[in-house]
Biopython code that builds the backbone (N, CA, C, O; Angstrom):
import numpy as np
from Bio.PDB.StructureBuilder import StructureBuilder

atoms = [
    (1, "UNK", "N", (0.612, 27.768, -4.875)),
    (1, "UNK", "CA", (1.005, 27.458, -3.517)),
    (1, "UNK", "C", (0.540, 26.043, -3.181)),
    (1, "UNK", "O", (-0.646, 25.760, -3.350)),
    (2, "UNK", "N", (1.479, 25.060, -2.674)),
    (2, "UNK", "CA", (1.211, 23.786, -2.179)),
    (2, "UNK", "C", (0.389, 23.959, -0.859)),
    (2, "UNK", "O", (0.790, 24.546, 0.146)),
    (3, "UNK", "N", (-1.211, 23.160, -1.075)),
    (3, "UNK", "CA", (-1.963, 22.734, -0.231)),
    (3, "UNK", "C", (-1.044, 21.464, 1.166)),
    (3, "UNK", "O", (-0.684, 20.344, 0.802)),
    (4, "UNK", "N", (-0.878, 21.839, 2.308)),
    (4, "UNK", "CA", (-0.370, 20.941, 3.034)),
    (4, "UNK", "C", (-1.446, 20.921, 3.948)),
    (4, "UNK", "O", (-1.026, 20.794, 5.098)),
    (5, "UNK", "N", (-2.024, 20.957, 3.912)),
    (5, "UNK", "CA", (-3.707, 19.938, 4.708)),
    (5, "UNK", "C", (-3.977, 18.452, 4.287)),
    (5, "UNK", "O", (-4.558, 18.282, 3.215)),
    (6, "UNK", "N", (-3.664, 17.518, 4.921)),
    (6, "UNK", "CA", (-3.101, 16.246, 4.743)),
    (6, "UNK", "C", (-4.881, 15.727, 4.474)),
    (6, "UNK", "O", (-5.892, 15.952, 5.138)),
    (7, "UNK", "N", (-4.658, 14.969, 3.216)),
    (7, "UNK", "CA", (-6.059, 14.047, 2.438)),
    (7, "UNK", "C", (-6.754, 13.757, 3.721)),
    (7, "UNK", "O", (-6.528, 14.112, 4.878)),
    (8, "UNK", "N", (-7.422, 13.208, 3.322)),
    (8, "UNK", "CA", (-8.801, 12.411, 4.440)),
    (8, "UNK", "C", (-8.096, 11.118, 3.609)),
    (8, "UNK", "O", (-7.781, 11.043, 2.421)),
    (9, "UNK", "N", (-7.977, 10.162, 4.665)),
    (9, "UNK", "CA", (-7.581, 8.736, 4.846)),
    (9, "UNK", "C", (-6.089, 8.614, 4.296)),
    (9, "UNK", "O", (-5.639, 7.501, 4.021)),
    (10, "UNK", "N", (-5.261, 9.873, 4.127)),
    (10, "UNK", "CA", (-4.100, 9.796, 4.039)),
    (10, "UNK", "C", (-3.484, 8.843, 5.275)),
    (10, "UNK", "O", (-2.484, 8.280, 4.829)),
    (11, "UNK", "N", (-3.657, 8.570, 6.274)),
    (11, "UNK", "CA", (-2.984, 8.307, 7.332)),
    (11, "UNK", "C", (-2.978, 6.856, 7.196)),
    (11, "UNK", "O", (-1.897, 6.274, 7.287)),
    (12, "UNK", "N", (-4.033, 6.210, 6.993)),
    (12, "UNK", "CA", (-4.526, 4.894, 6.443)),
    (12, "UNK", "C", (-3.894, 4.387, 4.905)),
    (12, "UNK", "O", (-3.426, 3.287, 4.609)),
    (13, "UNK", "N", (-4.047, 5.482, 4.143)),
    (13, "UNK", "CA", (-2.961, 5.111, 3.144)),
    (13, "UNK", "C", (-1.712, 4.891, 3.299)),
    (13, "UNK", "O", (-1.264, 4.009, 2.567)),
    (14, "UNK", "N", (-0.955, 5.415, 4.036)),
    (14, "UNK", "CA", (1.187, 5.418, 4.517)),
    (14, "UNK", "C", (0.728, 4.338, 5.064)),
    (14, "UNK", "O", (1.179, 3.467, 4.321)),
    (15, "UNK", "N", (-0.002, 3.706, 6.047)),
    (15, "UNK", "CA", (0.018, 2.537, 7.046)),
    (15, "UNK", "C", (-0.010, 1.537, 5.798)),
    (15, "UNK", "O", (0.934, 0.756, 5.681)),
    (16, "UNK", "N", (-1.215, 1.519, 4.708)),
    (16, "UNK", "CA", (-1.072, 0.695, 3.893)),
    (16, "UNK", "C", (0.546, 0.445, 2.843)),
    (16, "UNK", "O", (1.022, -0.648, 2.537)),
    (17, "UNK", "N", (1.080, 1.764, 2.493)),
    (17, "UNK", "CA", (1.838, 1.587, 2.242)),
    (17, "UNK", "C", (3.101, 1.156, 2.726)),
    (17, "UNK", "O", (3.858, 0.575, 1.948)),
    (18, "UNK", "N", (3.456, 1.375, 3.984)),
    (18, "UNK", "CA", (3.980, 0.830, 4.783)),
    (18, "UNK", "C", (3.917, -0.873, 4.756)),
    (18, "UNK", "O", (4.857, -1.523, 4.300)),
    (19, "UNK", "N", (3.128, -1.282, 5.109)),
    (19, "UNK", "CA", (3.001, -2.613, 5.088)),
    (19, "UNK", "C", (3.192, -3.383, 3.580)),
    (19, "UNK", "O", (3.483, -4.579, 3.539)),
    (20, "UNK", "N", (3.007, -2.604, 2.393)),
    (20, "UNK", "CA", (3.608, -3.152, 1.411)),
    (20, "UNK", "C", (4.895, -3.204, 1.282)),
    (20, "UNK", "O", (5.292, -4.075, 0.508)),
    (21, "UNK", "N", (5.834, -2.430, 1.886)),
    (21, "UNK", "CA", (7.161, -2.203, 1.602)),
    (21, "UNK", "C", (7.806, -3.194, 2.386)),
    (21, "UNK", "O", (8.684, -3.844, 1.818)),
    (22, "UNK", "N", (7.469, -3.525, 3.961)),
    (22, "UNK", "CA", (7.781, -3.934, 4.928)),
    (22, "UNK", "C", (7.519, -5.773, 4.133)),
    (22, "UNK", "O", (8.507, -6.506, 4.177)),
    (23, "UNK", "N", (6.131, -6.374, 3.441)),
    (23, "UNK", "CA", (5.907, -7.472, 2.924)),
    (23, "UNK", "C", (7.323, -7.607, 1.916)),
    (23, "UNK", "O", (8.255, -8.364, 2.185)),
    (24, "UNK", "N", (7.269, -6.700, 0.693)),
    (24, "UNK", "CA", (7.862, -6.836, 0.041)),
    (24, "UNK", "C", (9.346, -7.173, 0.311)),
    (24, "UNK", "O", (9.891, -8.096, -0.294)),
    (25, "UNK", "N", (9.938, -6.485, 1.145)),
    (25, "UNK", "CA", (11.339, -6.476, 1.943)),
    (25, "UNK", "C", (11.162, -8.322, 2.481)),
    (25, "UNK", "O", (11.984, -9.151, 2.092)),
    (26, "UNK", "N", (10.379, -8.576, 3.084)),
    (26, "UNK", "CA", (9.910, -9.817, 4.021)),
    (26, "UNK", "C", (10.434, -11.323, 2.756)),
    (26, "UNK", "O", (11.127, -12.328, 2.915)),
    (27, "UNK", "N", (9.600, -10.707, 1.468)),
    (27, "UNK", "CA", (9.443, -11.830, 0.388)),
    (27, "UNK", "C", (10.743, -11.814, -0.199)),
    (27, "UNK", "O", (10.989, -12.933, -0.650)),
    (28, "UNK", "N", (11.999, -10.727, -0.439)),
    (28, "UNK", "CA", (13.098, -10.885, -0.596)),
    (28, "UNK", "C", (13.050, -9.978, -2.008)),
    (28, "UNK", "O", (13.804, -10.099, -2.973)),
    (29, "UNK", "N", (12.068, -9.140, -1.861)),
    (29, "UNK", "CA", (12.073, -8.273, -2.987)),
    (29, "UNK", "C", (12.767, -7.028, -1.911)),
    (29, "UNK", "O", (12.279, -6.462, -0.933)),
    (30, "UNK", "N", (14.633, -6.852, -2.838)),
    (30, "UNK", "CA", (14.820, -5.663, -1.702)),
    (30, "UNK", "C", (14.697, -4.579, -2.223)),
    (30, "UNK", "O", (14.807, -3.620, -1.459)),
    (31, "UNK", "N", (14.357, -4.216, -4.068)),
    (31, "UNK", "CA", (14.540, -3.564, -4.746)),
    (31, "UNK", "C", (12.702, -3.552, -5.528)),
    (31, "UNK", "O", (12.179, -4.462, -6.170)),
    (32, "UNK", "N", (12.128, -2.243, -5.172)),
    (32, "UNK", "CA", (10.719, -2.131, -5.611)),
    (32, "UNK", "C", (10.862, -2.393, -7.045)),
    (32, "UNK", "O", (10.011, -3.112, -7.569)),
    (33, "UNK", "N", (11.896, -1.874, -7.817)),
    (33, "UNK", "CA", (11.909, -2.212, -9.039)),
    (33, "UNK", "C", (11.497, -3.800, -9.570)),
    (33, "UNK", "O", (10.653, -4.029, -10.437)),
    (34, "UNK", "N", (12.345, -4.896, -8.793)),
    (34, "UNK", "CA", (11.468, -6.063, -9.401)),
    (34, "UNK", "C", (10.208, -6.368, -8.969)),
    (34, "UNK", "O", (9.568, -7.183, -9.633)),
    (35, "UNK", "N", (9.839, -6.001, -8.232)),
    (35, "UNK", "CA", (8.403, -6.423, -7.834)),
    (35, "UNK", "C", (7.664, -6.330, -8.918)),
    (35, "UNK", "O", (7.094, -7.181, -9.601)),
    (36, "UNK", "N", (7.782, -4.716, -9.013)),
    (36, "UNK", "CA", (7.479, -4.130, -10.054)),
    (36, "UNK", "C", (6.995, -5.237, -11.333)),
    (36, "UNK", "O", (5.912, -5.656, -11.743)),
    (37, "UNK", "N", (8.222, -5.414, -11.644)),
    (37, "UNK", "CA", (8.334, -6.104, -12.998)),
    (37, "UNK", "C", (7.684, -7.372, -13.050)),
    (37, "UNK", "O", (7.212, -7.893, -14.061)),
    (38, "UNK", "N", (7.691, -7.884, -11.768)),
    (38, "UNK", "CA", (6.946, -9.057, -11.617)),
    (38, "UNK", "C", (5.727, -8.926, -11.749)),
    (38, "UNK", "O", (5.278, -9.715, -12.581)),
    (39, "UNK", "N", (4.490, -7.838, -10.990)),
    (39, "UNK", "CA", (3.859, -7.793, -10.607)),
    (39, "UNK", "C", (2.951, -6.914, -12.474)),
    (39, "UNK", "O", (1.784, -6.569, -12.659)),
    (40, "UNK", "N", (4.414, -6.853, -13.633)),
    (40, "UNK", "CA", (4.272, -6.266, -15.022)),
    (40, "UNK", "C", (3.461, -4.727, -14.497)),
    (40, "UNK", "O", (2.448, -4.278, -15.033)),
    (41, "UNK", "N", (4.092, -4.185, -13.497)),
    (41, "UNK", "CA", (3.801, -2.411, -13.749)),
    (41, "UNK", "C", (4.771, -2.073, -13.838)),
    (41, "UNK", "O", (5.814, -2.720, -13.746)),
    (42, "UNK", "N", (4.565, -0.627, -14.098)),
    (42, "UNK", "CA", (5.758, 0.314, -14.676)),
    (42, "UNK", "C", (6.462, 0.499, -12.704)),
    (42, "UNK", "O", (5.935, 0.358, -11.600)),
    (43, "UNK", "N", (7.545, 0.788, -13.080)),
    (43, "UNK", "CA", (8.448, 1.160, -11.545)),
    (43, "UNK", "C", (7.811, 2.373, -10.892)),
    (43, "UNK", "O", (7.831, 2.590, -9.680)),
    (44, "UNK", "N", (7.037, 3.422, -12.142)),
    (44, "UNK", "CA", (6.797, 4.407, -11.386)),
    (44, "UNK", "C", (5.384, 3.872, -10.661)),
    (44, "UNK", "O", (5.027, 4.414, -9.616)),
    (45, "UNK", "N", (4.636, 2.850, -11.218)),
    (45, "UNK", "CA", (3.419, 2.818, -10.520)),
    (45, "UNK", "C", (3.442, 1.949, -9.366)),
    (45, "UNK", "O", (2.540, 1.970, -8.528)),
    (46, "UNK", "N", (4.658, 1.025, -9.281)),
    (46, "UNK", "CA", (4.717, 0.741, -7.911)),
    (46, "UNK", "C", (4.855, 1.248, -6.764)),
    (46, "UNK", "O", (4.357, 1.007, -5.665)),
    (47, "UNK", "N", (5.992, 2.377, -7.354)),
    (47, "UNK", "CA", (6.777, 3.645, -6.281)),
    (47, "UNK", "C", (5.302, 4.070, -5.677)),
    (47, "UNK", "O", (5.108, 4.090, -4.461)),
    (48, "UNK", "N", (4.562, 4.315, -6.371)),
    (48, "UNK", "CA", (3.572, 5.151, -5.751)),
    (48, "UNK", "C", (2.190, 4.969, -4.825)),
    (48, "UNK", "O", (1.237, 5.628, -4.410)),
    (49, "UNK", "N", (2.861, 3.333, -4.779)),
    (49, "UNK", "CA", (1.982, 2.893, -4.090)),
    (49, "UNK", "C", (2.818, 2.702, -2.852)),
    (49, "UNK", "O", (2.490, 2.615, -1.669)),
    (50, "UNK", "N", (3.630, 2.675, -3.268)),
    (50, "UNK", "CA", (4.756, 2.702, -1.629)),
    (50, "UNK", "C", (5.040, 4.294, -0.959)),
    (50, "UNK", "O", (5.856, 4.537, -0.070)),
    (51, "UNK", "N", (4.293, 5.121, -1.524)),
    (51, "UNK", "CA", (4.298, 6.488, -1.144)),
    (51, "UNK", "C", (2.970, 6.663, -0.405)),
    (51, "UNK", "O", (2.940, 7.507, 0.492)),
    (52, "UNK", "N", (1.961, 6.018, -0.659)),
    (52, "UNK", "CA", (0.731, 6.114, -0.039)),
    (52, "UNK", "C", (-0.296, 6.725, -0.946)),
    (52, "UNK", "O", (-1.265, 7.315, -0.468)),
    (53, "UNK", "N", (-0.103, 6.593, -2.341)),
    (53, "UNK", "CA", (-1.059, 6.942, -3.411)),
    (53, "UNK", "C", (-2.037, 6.049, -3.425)),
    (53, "UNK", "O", (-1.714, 4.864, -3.334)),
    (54, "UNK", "N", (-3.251, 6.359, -3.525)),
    (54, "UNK", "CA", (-4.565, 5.960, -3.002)),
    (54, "UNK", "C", (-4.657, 3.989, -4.393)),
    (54, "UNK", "O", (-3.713, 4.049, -5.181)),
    (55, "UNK", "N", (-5.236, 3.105, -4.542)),
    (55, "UNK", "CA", (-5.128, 2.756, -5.722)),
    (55, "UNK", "C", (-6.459, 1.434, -5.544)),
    (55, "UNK", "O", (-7.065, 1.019, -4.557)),
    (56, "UNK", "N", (-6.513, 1.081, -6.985)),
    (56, "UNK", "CA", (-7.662, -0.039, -6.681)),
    (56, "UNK", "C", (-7.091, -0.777, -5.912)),
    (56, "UNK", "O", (-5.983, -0.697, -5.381)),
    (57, "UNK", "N", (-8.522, -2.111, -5.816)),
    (57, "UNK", "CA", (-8.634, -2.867, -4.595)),
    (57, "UNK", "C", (-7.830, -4.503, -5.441)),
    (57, "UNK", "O", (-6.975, -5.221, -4.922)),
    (58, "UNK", "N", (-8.224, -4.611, -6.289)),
    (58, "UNK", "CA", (-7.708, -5.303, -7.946)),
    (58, "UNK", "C", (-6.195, -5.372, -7.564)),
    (58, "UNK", "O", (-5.678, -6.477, -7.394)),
    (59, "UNK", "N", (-5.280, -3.920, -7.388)),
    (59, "UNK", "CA", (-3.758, -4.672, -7.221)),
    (59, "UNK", "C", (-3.948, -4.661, -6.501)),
    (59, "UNK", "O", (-4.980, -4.046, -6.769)),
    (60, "UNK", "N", (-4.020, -4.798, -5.170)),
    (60, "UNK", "CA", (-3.705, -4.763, -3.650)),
    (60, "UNK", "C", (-3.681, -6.627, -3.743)),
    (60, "UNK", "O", (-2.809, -7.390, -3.327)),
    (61, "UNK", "N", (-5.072, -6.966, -4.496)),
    (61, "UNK", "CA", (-5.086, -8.611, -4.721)),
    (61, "UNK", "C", (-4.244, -9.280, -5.395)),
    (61, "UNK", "O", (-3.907, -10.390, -4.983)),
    (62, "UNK", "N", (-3.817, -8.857, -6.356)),
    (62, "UNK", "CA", (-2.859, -8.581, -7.427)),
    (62, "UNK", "C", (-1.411, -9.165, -6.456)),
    (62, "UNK", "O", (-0.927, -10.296, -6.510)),
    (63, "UNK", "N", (-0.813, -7.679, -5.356)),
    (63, "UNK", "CA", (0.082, -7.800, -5.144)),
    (63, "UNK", "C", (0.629, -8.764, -4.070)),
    (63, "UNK", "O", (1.753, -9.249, -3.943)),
    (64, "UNK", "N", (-1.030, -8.963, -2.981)),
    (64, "UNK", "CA", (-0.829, -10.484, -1.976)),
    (64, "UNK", "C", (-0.804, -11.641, -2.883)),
    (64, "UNK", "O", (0.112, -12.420, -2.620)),
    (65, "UNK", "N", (-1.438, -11.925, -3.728)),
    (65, "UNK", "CA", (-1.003, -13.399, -4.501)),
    (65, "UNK", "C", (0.160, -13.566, -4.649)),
    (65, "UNK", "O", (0.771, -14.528, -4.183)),
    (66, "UNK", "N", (0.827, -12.346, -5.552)),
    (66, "UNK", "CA", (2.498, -12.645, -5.735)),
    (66, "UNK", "C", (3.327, -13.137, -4.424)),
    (66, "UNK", "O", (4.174, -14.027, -4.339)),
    (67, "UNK", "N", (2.773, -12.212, -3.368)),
    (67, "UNK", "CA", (3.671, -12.504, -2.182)),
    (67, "UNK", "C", (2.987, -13.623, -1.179)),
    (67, "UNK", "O", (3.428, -13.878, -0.058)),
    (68, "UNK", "N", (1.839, -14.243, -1.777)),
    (68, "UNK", "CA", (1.447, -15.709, -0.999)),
    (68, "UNK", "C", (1.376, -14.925, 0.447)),
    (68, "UNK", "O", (2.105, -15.237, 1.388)),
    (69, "UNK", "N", (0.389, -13.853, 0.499)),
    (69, "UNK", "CA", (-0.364, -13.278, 2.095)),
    (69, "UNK", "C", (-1.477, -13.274, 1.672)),
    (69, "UNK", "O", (-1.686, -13.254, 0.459)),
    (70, "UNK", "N", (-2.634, -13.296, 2.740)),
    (70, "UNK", "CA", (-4.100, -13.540, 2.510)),
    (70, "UNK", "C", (-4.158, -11.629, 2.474)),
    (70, "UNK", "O", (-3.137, -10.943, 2.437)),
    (71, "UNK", "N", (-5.401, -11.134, 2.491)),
    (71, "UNK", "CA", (-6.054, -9.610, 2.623)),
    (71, "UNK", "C", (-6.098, -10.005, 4.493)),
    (71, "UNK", "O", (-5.858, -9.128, 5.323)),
    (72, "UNK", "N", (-6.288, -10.805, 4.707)),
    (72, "UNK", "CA", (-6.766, -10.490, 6.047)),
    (72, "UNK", "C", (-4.904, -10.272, 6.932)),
    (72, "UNK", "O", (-4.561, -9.427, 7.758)),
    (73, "UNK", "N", (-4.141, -11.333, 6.346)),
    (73, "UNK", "CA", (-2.952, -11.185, 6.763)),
    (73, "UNK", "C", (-1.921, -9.730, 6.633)),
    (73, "UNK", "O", (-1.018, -9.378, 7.391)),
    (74, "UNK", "N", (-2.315, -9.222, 5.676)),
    (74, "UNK", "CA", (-1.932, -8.025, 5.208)),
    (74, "UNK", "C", (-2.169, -7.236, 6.060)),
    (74, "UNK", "O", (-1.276, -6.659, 6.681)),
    (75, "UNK", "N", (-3.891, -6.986, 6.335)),
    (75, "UNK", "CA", (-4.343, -5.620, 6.902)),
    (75, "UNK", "C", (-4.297, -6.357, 8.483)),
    (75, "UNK", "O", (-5.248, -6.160, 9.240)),
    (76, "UNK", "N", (-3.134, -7.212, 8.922)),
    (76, "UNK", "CA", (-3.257, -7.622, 10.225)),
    (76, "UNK", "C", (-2.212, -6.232, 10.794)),
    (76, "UNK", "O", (-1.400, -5.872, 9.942)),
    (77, "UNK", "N", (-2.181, -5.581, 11.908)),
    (77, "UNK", "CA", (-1.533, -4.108, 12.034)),
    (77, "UNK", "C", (-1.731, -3.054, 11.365)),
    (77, "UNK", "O", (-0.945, -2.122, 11.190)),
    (78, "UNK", "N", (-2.859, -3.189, 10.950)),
    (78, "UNK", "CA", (-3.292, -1.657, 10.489)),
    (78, "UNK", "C", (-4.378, -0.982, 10.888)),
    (78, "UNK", "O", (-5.370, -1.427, 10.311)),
    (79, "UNK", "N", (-4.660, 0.009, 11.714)),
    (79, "UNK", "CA", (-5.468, 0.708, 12.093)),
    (79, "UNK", "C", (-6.225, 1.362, 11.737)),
    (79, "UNK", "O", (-5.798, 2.478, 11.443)),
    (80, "UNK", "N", (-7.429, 1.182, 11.577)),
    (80, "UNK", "CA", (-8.539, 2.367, 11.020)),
    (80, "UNK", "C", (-9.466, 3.062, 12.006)),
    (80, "UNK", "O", (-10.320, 2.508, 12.699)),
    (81, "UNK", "N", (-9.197, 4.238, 11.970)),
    (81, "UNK", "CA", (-9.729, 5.052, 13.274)),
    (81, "UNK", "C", (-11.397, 5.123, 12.976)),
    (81, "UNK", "O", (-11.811, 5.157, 11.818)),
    (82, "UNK", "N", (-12.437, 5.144, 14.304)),
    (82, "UNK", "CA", (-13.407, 5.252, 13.964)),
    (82, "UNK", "C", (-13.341, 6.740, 13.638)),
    (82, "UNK", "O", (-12.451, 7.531, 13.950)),
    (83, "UNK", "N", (-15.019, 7.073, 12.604)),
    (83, "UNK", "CA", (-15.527, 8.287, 12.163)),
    (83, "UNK", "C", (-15.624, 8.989, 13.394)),
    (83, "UNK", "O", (-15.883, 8.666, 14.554)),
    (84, "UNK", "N", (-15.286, 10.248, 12.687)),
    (84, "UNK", "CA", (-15.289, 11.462, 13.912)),
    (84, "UNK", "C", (-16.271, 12.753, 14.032)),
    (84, "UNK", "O", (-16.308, 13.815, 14.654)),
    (85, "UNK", "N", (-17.276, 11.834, 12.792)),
    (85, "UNK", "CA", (-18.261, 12.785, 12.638)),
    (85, "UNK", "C", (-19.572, 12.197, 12.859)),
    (85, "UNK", "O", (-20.078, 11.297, 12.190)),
    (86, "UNK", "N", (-20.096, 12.822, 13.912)),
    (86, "UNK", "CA", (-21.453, 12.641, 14.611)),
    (86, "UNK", "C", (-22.535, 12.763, 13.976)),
    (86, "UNK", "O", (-22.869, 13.902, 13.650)),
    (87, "UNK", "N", (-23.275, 11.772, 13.668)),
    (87, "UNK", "CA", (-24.439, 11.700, 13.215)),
    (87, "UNK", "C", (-25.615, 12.107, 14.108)),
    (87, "UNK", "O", (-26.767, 12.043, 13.679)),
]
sb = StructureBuilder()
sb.init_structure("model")
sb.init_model(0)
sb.init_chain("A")
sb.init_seg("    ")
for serial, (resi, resn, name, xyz) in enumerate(atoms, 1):
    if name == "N":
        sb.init_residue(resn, " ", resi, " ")
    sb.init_atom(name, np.array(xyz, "f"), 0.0, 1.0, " ", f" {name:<3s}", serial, name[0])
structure = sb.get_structure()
């Protein structure tokens, strides 16, 4: 039976992924496949970062160089909720 109790920082992941798709579209990549190829991963490991699969910090750097955005420009619109657990 599929667990549908959504990850811890899933929500933060789609936002991240989101904003890769939205860059990528921006840089004139309309097709994840070349990025892909540019970026020398397999198509499936890009897809899955555009799904909101968790991944190092390495491509994320990786994938702003290609597209000439800083980290700070990237994570500009993305929200991280404070902790909701009381110390």
């Amino acid at each position: 039976m599929e667990n549908l109790t959504p990850k811890p920082n899933q929500e933060e992941l789609n936002a991240i992924a989101l904003r890769l798709k939205e860059l990528r579209k921006a840089k004139g990549y309309s097709n994840y496949e070349h990025i892909a190829f540019d970026l020398e991963m397999s198509r499936s490991a890009y897809w899955r970062l555009e799904t909101g699969v968790n991944f190092e910090l390495k491509t994320l750097i990786k994938i702003c160089r290609l597209l000439d955005v800083s980290l700070e420009d990237f994570f500009k619109g993305i929200e991280i909720p404070n902790s909701k657990i009381k110390i």
